[in-house]
C-alpha positions as CSV (number, residue, x, y, z in Angstrom):
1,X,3.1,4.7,10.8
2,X,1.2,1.2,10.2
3,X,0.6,-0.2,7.4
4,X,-2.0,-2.5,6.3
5,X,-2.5,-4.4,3.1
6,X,-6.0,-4.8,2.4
7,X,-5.8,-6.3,-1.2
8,X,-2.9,-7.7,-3.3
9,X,-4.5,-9.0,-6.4
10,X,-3.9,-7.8,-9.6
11,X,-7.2,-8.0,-12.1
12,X,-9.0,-10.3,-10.0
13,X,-9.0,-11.5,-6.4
14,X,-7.7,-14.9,-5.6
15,X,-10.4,-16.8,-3.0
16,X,-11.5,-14.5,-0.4
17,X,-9.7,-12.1,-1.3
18,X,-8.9,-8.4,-2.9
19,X,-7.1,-6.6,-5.5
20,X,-5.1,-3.1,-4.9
21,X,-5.9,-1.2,-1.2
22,X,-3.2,-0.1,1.6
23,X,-4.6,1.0,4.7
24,X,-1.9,3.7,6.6
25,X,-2.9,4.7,10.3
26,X,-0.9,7.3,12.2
27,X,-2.3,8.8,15.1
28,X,-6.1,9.5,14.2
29,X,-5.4,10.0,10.7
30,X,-6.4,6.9,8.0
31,X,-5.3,7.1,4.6
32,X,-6.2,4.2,2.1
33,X,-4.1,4.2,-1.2
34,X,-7.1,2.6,-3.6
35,X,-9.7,0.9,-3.6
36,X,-10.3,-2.2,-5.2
37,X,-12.9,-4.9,-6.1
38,X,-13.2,-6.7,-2.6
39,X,-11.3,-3.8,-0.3
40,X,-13.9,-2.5,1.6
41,X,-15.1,-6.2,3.6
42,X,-11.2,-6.1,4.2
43,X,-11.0,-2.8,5.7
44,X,-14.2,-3.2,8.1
45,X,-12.5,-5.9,9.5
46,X,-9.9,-2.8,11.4
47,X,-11.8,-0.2,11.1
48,X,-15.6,0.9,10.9
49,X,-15.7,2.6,7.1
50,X,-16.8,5.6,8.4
51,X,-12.7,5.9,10.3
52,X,-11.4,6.7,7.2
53,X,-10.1,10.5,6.7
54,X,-8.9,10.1,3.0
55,X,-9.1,7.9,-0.3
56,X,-5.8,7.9,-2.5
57,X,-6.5,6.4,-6.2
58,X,-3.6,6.0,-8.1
59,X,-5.2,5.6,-11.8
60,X,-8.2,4.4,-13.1
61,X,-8.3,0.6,-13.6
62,X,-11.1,-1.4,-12.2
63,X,-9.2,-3.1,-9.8
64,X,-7.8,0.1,-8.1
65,X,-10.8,2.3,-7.8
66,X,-14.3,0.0,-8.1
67,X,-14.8,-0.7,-4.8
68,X,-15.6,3.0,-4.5
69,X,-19.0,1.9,-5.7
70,X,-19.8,0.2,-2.6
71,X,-18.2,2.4,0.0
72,X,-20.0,5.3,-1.5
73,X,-23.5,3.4,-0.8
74,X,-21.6,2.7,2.9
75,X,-21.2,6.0,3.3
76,X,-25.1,7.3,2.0
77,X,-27.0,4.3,3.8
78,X,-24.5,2.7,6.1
79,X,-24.9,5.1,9.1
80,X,-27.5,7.3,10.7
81,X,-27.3,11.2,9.1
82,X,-25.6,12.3,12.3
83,X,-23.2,9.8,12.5
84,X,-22.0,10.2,8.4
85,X,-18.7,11.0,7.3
86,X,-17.3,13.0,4.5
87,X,-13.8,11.4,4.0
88,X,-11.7,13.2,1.4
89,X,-11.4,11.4,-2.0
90,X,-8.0,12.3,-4.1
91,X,-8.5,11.6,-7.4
92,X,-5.8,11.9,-10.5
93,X,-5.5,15.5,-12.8
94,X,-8.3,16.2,-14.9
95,X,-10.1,12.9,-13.7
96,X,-13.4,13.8,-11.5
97,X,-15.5,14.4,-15.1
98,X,-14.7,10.8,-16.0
99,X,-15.4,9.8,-12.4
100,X,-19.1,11.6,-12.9
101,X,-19.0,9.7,-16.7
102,X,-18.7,6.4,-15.0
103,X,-21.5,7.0,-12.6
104,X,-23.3,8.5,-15.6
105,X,-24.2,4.6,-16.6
106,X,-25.8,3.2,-13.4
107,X,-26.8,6.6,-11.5
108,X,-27.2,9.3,-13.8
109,X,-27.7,11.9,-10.5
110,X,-25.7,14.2,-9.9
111,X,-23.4,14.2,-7.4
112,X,-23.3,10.4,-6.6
113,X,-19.3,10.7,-5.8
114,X,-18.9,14.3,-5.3
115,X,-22.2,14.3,-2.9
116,X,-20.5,11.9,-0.4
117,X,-17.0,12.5,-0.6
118,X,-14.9,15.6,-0.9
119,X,-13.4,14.9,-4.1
120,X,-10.1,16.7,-4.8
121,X,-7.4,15.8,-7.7
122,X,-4.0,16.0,-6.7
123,X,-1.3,17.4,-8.6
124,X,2.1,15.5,-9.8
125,X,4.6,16.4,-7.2
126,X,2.5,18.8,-5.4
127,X,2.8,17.6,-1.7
128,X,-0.6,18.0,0.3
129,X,-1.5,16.8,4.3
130,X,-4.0,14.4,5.4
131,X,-4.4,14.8,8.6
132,X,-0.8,14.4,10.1
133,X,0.6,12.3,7.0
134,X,2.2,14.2,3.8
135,X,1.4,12.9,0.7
136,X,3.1,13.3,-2.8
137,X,2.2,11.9,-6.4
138,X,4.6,11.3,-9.1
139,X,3.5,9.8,-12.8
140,X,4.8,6.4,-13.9
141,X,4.1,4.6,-17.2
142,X,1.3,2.7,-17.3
143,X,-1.5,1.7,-20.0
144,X,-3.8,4.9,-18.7
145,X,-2.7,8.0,-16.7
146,X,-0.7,6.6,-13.4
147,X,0.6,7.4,-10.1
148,X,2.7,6.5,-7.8
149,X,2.0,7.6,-4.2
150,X,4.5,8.4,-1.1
151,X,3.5,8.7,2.3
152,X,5.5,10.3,4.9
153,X,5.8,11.5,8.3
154,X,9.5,11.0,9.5
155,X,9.6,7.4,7.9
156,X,8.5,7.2,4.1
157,X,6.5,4.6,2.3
158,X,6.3,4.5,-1.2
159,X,3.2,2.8,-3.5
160,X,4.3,2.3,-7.0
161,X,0.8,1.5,-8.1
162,X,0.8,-0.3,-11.7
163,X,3.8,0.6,-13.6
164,X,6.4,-0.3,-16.1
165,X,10.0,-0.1,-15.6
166,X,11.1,3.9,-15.1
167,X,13.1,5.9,-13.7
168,X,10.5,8.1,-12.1
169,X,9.7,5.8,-9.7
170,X,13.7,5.0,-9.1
171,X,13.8,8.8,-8.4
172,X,10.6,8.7,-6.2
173,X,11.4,6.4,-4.4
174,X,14.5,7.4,-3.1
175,X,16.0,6.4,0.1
176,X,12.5,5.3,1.3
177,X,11.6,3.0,4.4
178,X,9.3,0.9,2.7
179,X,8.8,0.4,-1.2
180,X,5.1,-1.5,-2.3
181,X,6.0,-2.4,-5.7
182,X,3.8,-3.9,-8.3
183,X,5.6,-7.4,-9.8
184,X,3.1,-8.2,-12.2
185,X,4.7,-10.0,-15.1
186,X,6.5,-12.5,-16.0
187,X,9.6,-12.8,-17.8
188,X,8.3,-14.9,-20.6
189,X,5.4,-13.0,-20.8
190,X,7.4,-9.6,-21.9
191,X,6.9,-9.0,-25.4
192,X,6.3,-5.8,-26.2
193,X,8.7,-2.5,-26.3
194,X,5.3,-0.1,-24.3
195,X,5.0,-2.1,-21.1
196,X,2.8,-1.2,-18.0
197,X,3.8,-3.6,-15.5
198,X,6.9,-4.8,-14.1
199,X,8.7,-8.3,-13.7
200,X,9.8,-9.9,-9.8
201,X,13.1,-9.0,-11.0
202,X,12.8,-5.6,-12.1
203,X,10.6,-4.9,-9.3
204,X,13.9,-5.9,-6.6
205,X,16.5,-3.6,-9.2
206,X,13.7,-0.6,-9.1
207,X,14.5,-1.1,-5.1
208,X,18.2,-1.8,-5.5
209,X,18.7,1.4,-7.3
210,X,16.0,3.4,-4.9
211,X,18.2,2.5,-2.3
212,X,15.0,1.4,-0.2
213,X,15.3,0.0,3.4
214,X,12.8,-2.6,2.9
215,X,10.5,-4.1,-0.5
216,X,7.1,-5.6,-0.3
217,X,6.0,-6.6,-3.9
218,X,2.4,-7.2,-4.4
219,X,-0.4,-6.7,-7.8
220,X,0.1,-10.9,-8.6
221,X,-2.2,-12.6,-10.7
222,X,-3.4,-15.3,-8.4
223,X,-2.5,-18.1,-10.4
224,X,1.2,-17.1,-10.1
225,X,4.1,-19.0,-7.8
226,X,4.4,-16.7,-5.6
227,X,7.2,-18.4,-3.7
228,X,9.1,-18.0,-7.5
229,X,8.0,-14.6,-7.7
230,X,9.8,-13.8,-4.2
231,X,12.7,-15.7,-5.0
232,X,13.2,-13.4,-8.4
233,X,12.8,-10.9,-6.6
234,X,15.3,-11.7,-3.5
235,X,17.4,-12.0,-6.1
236,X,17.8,-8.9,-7.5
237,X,16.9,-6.9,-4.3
238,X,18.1,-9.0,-1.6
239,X,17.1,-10.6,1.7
240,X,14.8,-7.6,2.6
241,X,12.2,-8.7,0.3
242,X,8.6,-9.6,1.5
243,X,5.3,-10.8,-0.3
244,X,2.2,-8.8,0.4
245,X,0.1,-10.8,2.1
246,X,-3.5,-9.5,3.0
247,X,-4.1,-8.3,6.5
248,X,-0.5,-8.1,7.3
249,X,0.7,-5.0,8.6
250,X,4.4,-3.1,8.6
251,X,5.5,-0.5,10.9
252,X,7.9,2.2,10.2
């Protein structure tokens, strides 16, 4: 299993680059777990758009789904009708109708999503297949509904999308090869008991207590030290501890 990040922004992209998208390859089969504002360039620089088998979104922020917008006219326009895709498009519970909404104020059609992709929603810890990958959701805490998203074949990846501290993902992310964990605040910028993001430092104890092989911590703001949000991090999780860096790829 490869995997690729395509975007490791959090709100918006640093120069010439993306916010949230993870491109997983295994055999034939390619996954990408969101789909951010700048995503789609990245992706078409491995893979014609058209390669992809399945979408993933974890929630619905702008930074983790927009670029859906664009792939969509990709998909319509991009390619001859005999030569068009239909990748699947996994969406959260009880989320296509706001989906639809959003279209609703720039292409009031029907069908602009649905008509292109095959849009499913998953189900919390309902396991499904794309193509020869399984894929699970679990809920995390977050400012809107959230997911975190494992990938598995005999090695397991876990993406903790945008989260506060909880012990769902610690549970989710059990024993896993690979942890992708969000490290979006900072410790002086914690200030509130609700909280939908997580420090370096609880990112690298959420890993600690997973008992993960390896953490990758991505979702900065591009203005942060990143070389002071690894060292936080390293600090609580240990020498195992990478930064997401765009185009990069990990094999398990």
């Amino acid at each position: 299993m490869k995997i690729t990040a395509l975007g490791v922004s959090s709100a918006y992209p640093k120069a010439g680059g993306a916010c949230s998208g993870w491109l997983i390859q295994q055999d034939d089969t390619y996954l990408l777990v969101d789909c951010g504002t700048g995503v789609l360039s990245n992706l078409q620089k491995i893979i014609p758009f058209q390669a992809i088998t399945a979408i993933v979104i974890t929630h619905f922020h702008a930074d983790h789904f927009l670029d859906l917008v664009p792939f969509r006219f990709a998909l319509k326009y991009g390619l001859p009708p005999e030569e068009r895709s239909r990748p699947f498009l996994y969406v959260p519970p009880d989320s296509s109708k706001k989906l639809d909404e959003f279209a609703d104020h720039f292409d009031p059609s029907d069908g602009f999503f649905s008509g292109v992709f095959d849009l499913q929603e998953y189900q919390p810890n309902v396991p499904f297949r794309v193509g020869s990958l399984l894929v699970e959701t679990t809920p995390v805490v977050h400012y809107t509904p959230a997911y975190a998203v494992a990938v598995c074949t005999d090695k397991k990846v876990v993406f903790s999308g945008d989260t506060g501290p909880c012990e769902e993902l610690v549970k989710f992310a059990e024993g896993a090869d690979l942890l992708v964990c969000e490290a979006t605040d900072s410790s002086e910028e914690v200030n509130s008991d609700f909280r939908g993001h997580l420090t370096p430092e609880e990112a690298g104890e959420t890993a600690r207590r997973a008992g993960v092989k390896r953490l990758v911590i991505t979702h900065l703001w591009p203005h942060r030290d990143t070389q002071e949000v690894l060292s936080l991090a390293i600090q609580s999780f240990g020498p195992d501890t990478e930064l997401a860096q765009e185009g990069k790829s990990y094999i398990l």
